[in-house]
N, C-alpha and C positions, 0 to 999 in steps of 0.2 A: 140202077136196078140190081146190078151187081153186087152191091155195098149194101143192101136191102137187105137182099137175100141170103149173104154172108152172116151181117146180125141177128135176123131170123134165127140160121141154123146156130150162132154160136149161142144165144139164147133157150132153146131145143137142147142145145144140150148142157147146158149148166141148170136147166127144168132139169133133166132126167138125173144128173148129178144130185142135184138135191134131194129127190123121190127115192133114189136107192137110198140114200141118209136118212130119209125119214122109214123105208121102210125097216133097217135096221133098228132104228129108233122101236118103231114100233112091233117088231122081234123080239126085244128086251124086255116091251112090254108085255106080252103073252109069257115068256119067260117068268116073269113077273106072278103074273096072276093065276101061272101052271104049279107053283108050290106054296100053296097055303102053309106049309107050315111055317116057312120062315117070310113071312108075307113081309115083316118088321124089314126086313134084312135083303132082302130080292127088291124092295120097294127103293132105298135108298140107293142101293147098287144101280136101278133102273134109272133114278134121276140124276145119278153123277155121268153114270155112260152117257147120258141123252146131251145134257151140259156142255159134258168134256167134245163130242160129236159135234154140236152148234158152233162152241167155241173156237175150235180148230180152223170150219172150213168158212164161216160165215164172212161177210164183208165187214173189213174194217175201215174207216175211213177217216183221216185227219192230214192235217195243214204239213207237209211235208217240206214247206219253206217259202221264201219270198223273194219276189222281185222290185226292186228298187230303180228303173231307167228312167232316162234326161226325155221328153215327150217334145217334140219339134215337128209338129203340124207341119211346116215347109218343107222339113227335110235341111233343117239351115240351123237357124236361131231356135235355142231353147226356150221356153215357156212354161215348163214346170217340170214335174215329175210325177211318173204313172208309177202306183202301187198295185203289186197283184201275187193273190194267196195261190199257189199250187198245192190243191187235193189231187190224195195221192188214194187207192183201193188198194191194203195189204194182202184183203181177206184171197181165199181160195174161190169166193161166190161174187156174181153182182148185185149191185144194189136194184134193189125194189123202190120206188117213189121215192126219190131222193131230189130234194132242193137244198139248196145256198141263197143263204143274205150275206149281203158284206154292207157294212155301215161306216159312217168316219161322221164324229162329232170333235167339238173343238169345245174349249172351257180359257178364259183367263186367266186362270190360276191354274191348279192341280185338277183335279178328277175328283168326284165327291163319292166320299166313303157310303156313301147310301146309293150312290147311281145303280141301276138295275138292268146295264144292256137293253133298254128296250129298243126296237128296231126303227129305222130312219127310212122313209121310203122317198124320192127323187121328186120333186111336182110332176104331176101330170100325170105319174104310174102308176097304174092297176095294184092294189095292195094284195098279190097276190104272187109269190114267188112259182117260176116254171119249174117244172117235173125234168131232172137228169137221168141218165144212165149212164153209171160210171162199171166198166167190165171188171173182175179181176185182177190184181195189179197193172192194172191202167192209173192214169192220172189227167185230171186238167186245172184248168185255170180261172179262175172267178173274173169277173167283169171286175176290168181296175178303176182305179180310184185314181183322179188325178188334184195336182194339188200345183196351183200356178206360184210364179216365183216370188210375186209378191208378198203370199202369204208362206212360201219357205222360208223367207226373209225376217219375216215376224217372228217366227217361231225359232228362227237362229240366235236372234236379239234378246227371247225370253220374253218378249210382250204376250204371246198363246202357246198352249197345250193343244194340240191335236190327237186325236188316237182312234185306229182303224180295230176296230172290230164284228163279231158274225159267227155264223155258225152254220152246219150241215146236220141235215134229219135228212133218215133212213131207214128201209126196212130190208128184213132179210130176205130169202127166197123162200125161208125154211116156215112153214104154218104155225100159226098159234106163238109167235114171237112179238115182241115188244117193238118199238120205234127207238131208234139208237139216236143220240146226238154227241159232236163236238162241238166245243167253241173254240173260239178264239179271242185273243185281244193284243194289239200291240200298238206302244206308243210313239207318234214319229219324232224323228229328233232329228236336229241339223244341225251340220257342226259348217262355219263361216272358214272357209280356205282364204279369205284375204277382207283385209277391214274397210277395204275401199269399196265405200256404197256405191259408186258409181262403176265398178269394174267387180264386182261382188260377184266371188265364186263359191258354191255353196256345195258340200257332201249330206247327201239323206242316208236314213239307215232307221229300221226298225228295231225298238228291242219292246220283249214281251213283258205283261204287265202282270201285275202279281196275285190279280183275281180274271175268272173268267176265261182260264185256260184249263179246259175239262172233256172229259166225255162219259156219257151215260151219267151214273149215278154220283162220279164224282161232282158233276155239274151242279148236284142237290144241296149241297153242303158246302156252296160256293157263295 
């Protein structure tokens, strides 16, 4: 109830945070439309102040790094390895309606130059990503990806291509603003610490891919 109650009020006030912003915001406006004569001139002034305000205090949100651990169900013997994307909030604001997908597709060969990110959803799952709340420099963690040793093993050999990728959409706190997106993409690789298939010790590691790492409008021309 506590913890409720906490988020409430810390939400209450990063609402009233934004409200002074906006009405600042909208101070520049009447400013604005109080001198006709250089209406040209007040007008611009009013959209870069307004801009430069959003862009300061707004949520930003992107993939702040990865995690790579050995996954041992028993607590004993390994059996693969669990991937997981840590989103991070730079911004001054929280996020408004914010979801995450994380996806991981596998190809034979390389990655096809026409592939489109489209999204993978799990059998059984409601094709419908949940609603987060991610606070002002706060951070978490996406539901990991696990990938068993069999198929680390493949992929150490060079018989598959695996590659985890996804993205976060977002809105501000601030009215009348856009939907924000990052993506992401990174390819897994493994490198064989010994050639003995029967005592086969194996290193993962992400590195990122050469499309599909974007946000907002970069993501358009991607």
């Amino acid at each position: 109830m506590l913890l409720v109650k906490t988020v409430q009020y810390a939400r209450r006030q990063w609402r009233e945070m934004a409200t002074s912003t906006q009405t600042q915001i909208e101070a520049l406006g009447e400013n604005k439309r109080s001198n006709t004569s250089n209406a040209a001139d007040n007008l611009r002034a009013y959209r870069l102040s307004k801009e430069s305000l959003e862009s300061v205090q707004r949520a930003f949100v992107f993939p702040k790094g990865t995690t790579d651990e050995v996954f041992a169900p028993d607590g004993k013997t390994p059996s693969g390895v669990k991937f997981t994307i840590h989103w991070e909030n730079s911004g001054s604001m929280p996020t408004e309606d914010m979801t995450l997908h994380t996806n991981i597709q596998w190809w034979a060969t390389k990655m096809p130059d026409d592939f489109s990110f489209t999204d993978i959803w799990d059998p059984g799952m409601t094709h419908k990503d949940r609603q987060i709340y991610l606070a002002p420099k706060a951070s978490l963690d996406s539901n990991p990806r696990i990938l068993p040793v069999s198929v680390l093993a493949e992929i150490a050999n060079g018989r598959v291509q695996y590659f985890l990728f996804g993205w976060a959409r977002y809105h501000d706190v601030f009215s009348n603003t856009k939907q924000h997106i990052t993506r992401y993409c990174y390819q897994i690789l493994v490198r064989p610490q010994s050639r003995d298939e029967s005592r086969m010790s194996l290193q993962a590691f992400l590195l990122a891919c050469e499309r599909n790492n974007c946000s907002d409008d970069q993501c358009q021309v991607q």
